[in-house]
C-alpha positions as CSV (number, residue, x, y, z in Angstrom):
1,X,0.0,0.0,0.0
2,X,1.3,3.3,-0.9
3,X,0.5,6.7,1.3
4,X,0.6,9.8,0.2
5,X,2.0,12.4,2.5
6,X,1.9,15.5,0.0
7,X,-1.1,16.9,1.6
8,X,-1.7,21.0,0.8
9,X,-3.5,20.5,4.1
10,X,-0.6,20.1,5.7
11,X,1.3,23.2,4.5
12,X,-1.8,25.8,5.8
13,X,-2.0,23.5,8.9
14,X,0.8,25.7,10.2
15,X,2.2,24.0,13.5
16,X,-1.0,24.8,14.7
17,X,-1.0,20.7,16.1
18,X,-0.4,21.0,19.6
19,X,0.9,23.9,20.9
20,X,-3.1,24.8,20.0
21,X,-4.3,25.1,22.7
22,X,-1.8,26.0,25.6
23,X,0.9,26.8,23.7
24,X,1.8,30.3,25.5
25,X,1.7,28.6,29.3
26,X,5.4,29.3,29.8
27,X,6.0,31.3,32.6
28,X,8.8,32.9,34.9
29,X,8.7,29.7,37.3
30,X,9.8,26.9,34.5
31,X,13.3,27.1,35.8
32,X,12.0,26.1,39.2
33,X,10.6,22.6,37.4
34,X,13.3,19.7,37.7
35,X,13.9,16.8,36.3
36,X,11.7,14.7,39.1
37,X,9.1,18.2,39.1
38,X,8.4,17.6,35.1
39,X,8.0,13.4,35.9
40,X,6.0,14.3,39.0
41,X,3.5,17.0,36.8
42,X,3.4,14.0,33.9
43,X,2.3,11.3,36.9
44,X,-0.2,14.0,38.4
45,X,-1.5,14.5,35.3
46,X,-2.7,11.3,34.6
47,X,-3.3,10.3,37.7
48,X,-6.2,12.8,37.6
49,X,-7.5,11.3,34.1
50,X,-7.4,8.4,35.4
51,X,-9.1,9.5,38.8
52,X,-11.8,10.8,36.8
53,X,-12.3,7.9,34.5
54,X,-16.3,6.0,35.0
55,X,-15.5,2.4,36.7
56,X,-15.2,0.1,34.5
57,X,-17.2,-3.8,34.7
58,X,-16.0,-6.8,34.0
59,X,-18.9,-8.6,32.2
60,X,-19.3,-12.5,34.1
61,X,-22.5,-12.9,32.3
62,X,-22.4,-17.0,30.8
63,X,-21.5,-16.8,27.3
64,X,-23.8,-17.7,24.4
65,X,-23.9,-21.1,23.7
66,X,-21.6,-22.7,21.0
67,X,-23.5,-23.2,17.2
68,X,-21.7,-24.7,14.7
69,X,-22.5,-21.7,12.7
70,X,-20.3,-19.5,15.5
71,X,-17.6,-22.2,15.3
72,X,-17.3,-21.6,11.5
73,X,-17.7,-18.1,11.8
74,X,-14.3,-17.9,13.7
75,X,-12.9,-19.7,11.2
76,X,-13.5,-17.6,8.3
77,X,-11.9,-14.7,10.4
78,X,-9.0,-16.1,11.2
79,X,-8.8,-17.0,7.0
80,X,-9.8,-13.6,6.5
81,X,-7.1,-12.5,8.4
82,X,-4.4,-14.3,6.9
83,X,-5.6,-13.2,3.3
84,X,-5.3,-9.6,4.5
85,X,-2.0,-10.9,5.5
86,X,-1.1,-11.8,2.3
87,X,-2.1,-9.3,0.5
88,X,-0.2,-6.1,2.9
89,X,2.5,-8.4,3.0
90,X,3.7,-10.6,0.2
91,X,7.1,-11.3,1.9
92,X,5.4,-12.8,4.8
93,X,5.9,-16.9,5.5
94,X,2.1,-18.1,5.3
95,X,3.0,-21.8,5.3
96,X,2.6,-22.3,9.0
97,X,-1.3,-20.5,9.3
98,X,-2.2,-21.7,6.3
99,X,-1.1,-25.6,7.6
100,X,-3.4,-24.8,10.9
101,X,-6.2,-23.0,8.8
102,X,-6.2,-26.7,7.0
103,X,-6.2,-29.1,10.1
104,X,-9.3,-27.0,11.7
105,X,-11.3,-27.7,8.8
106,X,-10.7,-31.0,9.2
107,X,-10.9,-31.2,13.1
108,X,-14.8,-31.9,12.8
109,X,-14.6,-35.5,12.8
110,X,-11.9,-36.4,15.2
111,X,-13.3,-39.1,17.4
112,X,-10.4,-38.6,20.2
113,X,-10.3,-36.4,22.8
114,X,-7.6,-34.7,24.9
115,X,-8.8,-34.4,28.9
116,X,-6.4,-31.7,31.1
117,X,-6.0,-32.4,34.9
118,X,-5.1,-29.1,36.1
119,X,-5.0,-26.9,39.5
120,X,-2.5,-25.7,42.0
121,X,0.6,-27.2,43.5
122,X,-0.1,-30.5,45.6
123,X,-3.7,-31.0,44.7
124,X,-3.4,-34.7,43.2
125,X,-2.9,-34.0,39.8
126,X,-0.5,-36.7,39.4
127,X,-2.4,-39.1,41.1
128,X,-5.3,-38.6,39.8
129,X,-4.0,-38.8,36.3
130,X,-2.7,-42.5,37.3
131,X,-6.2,-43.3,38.2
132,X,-7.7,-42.5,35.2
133,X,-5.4,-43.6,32.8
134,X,-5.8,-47.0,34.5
135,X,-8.8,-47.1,34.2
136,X,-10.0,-48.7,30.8
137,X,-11.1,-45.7,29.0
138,X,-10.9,-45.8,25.0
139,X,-7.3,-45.5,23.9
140,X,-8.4,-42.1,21.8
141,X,-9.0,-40.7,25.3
142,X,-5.3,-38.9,26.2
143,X,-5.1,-37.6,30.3
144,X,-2.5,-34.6,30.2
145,X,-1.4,-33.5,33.5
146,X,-0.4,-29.7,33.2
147,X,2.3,-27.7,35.5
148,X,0.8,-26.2,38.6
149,X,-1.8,-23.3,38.5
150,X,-1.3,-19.8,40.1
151,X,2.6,-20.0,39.4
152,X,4.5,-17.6,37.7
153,X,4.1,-20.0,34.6
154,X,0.2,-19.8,34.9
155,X,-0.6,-18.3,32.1
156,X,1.0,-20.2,29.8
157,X,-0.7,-23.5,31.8
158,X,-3.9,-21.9,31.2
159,X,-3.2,-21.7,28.0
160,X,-2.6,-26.0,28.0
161,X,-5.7,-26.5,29.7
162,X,-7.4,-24.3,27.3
163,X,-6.2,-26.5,24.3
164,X,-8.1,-29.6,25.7
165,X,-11.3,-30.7,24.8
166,X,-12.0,-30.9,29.0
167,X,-10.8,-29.7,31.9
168,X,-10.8,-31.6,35.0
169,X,-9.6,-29.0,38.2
170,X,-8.7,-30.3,41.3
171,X,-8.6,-28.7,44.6
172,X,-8.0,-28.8,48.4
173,X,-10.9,-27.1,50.1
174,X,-12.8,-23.6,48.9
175,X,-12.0,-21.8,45.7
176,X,-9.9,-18.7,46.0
177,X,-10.0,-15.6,44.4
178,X,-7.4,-16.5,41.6
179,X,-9.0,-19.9,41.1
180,X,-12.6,-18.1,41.1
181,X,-10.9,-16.4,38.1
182,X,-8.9,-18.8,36.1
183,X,-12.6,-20.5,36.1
184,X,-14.4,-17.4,35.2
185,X,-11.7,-17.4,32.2
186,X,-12.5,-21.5,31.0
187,X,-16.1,-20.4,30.4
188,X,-15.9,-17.1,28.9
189,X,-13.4,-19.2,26.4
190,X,-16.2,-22.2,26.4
191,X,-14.2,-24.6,27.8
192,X,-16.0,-27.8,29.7
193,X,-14.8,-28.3,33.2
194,X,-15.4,-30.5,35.8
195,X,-14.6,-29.4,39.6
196,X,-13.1,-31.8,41.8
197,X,-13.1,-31.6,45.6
198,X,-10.3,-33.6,46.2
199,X,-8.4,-34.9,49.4
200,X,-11.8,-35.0,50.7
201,X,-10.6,-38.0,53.3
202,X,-9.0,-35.0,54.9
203,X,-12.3,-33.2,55.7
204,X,-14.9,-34.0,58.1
205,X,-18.4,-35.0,56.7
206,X,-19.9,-31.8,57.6
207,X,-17.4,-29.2,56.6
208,X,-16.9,-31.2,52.8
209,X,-20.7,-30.7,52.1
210,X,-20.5,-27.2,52.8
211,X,-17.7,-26.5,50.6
212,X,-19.4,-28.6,48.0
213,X,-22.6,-26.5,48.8
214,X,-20.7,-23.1,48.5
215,X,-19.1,-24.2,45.3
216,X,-22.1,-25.1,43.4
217,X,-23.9,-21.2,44.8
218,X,-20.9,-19.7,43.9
219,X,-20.2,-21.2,40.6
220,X,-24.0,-21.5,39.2
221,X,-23.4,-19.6,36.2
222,X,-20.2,-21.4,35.7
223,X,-20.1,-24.8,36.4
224,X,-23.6,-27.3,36.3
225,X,-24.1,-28.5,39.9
226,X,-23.6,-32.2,38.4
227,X,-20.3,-31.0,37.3
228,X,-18.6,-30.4,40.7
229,X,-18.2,-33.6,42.3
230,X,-16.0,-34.9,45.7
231,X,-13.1,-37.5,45.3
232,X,-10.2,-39.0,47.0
233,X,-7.6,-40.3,44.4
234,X,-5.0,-40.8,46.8
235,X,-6.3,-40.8,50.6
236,X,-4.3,-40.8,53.6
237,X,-4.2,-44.2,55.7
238,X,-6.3,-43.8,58.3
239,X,-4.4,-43.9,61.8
240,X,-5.5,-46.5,64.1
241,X,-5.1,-46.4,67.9
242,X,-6.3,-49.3,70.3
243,X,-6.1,-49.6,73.9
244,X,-4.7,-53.2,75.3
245,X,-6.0,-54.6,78.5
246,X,-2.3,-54.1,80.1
247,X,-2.4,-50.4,79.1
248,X,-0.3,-50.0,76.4
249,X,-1.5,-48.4,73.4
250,X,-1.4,-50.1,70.4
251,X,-1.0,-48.1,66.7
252,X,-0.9,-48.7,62.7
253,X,-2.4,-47.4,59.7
254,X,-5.2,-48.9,57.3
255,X,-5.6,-47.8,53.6
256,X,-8.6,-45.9,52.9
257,X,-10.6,-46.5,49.7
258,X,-9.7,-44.6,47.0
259,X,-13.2,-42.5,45.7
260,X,-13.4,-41.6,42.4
261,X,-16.5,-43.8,41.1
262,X,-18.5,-40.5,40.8
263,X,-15.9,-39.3,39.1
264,X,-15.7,-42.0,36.8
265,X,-19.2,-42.5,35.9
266,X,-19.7,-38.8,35.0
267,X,-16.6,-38.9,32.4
268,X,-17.5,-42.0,31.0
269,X,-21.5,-40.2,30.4
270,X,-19.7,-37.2,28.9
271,X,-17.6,-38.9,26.5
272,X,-20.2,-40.9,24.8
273,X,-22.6,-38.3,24.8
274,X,-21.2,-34.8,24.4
275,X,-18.0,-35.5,22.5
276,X,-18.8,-33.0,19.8
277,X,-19.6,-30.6,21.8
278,X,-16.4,-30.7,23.1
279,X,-14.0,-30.8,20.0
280,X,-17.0,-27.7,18.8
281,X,-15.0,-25.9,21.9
282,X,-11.6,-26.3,21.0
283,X,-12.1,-25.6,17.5
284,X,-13.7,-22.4,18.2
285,X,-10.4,-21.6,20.5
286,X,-8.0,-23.2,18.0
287,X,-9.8,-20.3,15.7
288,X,-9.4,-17.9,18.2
289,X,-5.9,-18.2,18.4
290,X,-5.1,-18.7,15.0
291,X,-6.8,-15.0,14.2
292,X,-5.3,-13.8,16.9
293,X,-1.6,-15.0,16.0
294,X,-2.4,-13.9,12.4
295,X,-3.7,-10.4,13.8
296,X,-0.3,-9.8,15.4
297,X,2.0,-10.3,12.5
298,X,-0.6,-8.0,10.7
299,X,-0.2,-5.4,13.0
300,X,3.5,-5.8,13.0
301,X,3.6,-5.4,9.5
302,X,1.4,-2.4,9.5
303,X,3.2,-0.7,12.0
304,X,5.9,-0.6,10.3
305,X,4.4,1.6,7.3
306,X,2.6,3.5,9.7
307,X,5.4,4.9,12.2
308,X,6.7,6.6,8.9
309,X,3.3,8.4,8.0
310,X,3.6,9.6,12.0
311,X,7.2,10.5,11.7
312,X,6.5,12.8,8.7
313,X,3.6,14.8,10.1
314,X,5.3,15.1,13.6
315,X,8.3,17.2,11.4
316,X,5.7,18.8,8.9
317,X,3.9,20.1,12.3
318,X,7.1,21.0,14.1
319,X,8.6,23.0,11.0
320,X,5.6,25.0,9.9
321,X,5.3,25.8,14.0
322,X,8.9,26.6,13.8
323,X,8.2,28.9,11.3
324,X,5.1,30.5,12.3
325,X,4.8,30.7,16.4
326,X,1.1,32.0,16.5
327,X,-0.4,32.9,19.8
328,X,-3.6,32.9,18.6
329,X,-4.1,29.4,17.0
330,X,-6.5,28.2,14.2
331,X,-8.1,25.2,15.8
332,X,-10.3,24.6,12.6
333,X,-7.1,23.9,10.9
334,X,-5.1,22.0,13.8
335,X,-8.1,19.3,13.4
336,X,-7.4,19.4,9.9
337,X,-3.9,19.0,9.8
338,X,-4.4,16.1,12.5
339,X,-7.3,14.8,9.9
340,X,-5.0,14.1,7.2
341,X,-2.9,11.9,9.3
342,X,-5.5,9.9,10.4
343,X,-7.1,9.2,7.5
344,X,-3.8,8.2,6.3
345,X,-3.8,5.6,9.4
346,X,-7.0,4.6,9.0
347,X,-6.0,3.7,5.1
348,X,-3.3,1.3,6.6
349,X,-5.3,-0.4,9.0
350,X,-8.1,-0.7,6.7
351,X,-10.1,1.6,8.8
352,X,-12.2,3.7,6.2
353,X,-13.4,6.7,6.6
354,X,-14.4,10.4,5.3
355,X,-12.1,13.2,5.8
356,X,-15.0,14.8,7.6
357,X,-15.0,11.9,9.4
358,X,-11.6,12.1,10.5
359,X,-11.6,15.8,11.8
360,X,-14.7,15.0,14.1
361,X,-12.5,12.1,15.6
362,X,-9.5,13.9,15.9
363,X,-10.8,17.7,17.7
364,X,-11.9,14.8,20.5
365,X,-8.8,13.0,20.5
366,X,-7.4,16.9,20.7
367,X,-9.5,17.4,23.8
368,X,-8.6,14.4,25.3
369,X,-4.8,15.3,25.2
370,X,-5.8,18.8,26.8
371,X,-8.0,17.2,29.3
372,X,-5.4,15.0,30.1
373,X,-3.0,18.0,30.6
374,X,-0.4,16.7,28.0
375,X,-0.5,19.9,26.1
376,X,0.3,21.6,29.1
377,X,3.0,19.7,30.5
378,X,4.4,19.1,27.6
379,X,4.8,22.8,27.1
380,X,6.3,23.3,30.6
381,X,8.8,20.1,30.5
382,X,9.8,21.2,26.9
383,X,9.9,24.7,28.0
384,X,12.8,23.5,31.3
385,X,15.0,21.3,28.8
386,X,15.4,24.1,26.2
387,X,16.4,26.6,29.0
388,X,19.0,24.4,30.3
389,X,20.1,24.5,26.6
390,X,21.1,28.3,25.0
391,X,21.9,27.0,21.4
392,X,18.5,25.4,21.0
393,X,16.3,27.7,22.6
394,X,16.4,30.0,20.4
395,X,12.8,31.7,20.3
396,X,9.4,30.5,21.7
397,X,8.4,28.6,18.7
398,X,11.3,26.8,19.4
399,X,9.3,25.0,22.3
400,X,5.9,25.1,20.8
401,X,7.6,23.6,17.5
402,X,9.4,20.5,19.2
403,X,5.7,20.2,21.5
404,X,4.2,20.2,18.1
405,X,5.9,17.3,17.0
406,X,5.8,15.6,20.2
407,X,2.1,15.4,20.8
408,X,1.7,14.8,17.0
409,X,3.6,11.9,17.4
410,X,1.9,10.5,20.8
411,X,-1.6,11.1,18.9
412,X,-0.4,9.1,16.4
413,X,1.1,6.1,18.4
414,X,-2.7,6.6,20.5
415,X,-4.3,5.3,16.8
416,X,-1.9,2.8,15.9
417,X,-2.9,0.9,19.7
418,X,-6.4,1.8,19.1
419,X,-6.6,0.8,15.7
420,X,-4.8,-3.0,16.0
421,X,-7.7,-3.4,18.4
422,X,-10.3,-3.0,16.0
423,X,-11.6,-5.1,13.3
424,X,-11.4,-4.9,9.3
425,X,-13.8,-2.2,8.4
426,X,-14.1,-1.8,4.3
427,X,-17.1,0.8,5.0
428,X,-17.2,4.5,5.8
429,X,-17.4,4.1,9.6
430,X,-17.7,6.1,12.1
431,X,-18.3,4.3,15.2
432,X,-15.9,5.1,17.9
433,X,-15.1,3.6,21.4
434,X,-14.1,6.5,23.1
435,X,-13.1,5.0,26.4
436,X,-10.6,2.5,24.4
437,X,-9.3,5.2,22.8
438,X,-8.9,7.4,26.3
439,X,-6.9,4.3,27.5
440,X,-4.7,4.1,24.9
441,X,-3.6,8.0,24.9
442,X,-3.3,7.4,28.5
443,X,-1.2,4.5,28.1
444,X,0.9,5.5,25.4
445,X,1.6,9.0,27.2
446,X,2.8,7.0,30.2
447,X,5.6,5.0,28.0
448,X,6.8,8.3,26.6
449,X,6.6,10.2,29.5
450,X,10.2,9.8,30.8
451,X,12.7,12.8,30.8
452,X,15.4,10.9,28.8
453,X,13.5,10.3,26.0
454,X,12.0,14.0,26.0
455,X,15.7,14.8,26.0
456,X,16.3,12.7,23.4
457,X,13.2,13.9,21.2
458,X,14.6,17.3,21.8
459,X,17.8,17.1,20.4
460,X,16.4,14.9,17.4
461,X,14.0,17.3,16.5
462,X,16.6,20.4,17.1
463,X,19.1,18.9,14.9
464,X,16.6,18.0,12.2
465,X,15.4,21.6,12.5
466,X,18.9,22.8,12.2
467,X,19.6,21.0,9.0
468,X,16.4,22.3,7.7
469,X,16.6,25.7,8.7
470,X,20.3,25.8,7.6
């Protein structure tokens, strides 16, 4: 895809991109501001945003059932995806997500299943997993024991369990928070699981049927009731202690019964009843991964022609702001000049839209950066490293010229995160999420916040201003 930069827009933009709003805040106290008093002002900053930003609410609600329909839906995404792929990027090895694109087509009729035995350390994974595997199931039924839950390798054990057909998690006693969560995650994703109270030799009668009780409240929009189920695949021997008629005390231990017939029974149902539902679940994940792997090279490769677009309006805003230091600024034409850029994005990340379009977007993106205080701070920070400077700080466009391309370029970085998030959009659109787009302004202000790469950006920009101007 080729972008064209050679916008008139641009030229009658003047530098008018940042510095429009608070461009003449520079007062007789920026000497006073350090280096930790310009870090400090950035954290304030957008700790107030932040402060000020609605609660957010994590949505537990039980999925919709898997369709078929649904299942091949994610499919043709992902393939979608890799076309686009292959298109932006001719130079890109396809081999690999075209060979898994193939082998989910063709995952329908697999007649074997792959069962995880997951959960935290020292919860009879291992045991368990013995059990079972003795246990004269079909040979196309595979056990795989993952490495312990809540680890620092958790995720990525998640990820295992998530690549099953089922799940079977084990625990001790009551679920904690993490666990609560890690479960929460299996059914968002669809995945089957069945919970296992295990170890419950260890527990008295009472106190194992209130934690079994507690589970199935708990986890009713989670887990069927008939799926949580009590075993013991590897009970303690039970201590015995008898009194002799001379007054000793007599002791040994007596192996307890191993429990896992409820266990058993309810697998064995599942297997030869719901199997494909089951591999329906892990194809719909397998999908999900695929497009999501595939999305990531895509955005990879589109980053890379977009930083260029950004990188030539941040120095088309900082020279004609170098070369025309306004107080008064147009703010018509700042949108516009910001427009152009945007549109130019939004051709790369196949986010159409209208011109028109595009300046609506970007005058809120502009007052998002103001509300945020980054036009302000930026102005003041800028403003502190000049001053300690006496070739570069030459006039006051000087500052509002380097802010100029600053902000231009952290507006820019905003879209790229906001944009990878979104889907393929071949229509004029002109829906926005405002709040993901708030977050990523936020976010990417915070990774370019620190004083060493202001400094740097400062003596980048001065010396490209210095070939220019000389």
């Amino acid at each position: 895809m080729t972008v064209r930069l050679g916008k008139p827009i641009l030229v009658t933009g003047i530098g008018i991109t940042i510095a429009l709003t608070l461009g003449e805040t520079l007062n007789s106290k920026l000497s006073e501001i350090g280096s930790w008093g310009i870090l400090g002002a950035f954290v304030l900053g957008a700790g107030i945003w932040f402060w000020q930003k609605p609660n957010s609410k994590i949505d537990f609600s039980p999925p919709t059932p898997l369709s078929l329909e649904k299942v091949k839906q994610a499919i043709s995404k992902a393939e979608k995806i890799i076309n686009y792929l292959a298109k932006e990027d001719p130079n890109q090895d396809l081999t690999p997500l075209k060979t898994t694109l193939t082998q989910l087509n063709q995952e329908f009729s697999r007649q074997d299943l792959k069962i995880a035995i997951t959960g935290a350390r020292k919860t009879g994974k291992t045991a368990l997993k013995k059990l079972l595997e003795s246990g004269n199931f079909a040979e196309s039924i595979a056990f795989l024991e993952t490495e312990p839950l809540l680890t620092l390798n958790s995720t990525a054990n998640q990820k295992k369990s998530l690549a099953a057909d089922l799940v079977l998690y084990l625990i001790n006693g009551d679920l904690t928070d993490s666990e609560w969560q890690i479960l929460q995650q299996f059914d968002r994703m669809h995945q089957r699981v069945i919970l296992l109270l295990n170890k419950q030799d260890r527990l008295p009668a009472e106190t194992r049927e209130e934690i079994l009780l507690s589970l199935k409240q708990r986890l009713k929009e989670t887990i069927p009731a008939h799926h949580i189920l009590a075993i013991a695949a590897a009970p303690e021997p039970l201590k015995v202690r008898q009194h002799q008629s001379n007054g000793e005390i007599k002791e040994w231990t007596e192996p307890q019964t191993v429990v896992i017939a409820p266990l058993d029974n309810h697998l064995r149902k599942i297997i030869e009843q719901e199997k494909s539902e089951l591999v329906l679940g892990t194809i719909w994940r397998q999908a999900l991964e695929l497009a999501k792997e595939t999305k990531q090279l895509l955005n990879q490769s589109r980053r890379k022609k977009a930083l260029p677009v950004i990188e030539q309006y941040q120095w088309i805003a900082a020279t004609a702001t170098f070369a025309n230091p306004l107080a008064a600024l147009d703010l018509v034409l700042a949108a516009a000049t910001n427009a152009q850029m945007l549109v130019d994005l939004g051709a790369i990340y196949q986010q159409k839209m209208s011109l028109e379009q595009a300046k609506t977007a970007m005058a809120t993106l502009g007052k998002m950066m103001v509300q945020l205080g980054m036009v302000e701070v930026t102005t003041q920070a800028l403003g502190t490293i000049l001053k300690g400077n006496a070739i570069t700080y030459i006039a006051g466009g000087t500052v509002q010229g380097i802010g100029a391309a600053y902000l231009t370029r952290l507006a820019g970085l905003s879209l790229i995160e906001y944009f990878q998030e979104q889907e393929i959009n071949e229509q004029l659109n002109n829906d926005w999420n405002w709040t993901s787009l708030q977050n990523k302004v936020k976010q990417v202000w915070e990774q370019n916040q620190r004083l060493a790469f202001l400094q740097d950006f400062v003596k980048q920009t001065s010396a490209r201003w210095s070939a220019f101007s000389g």
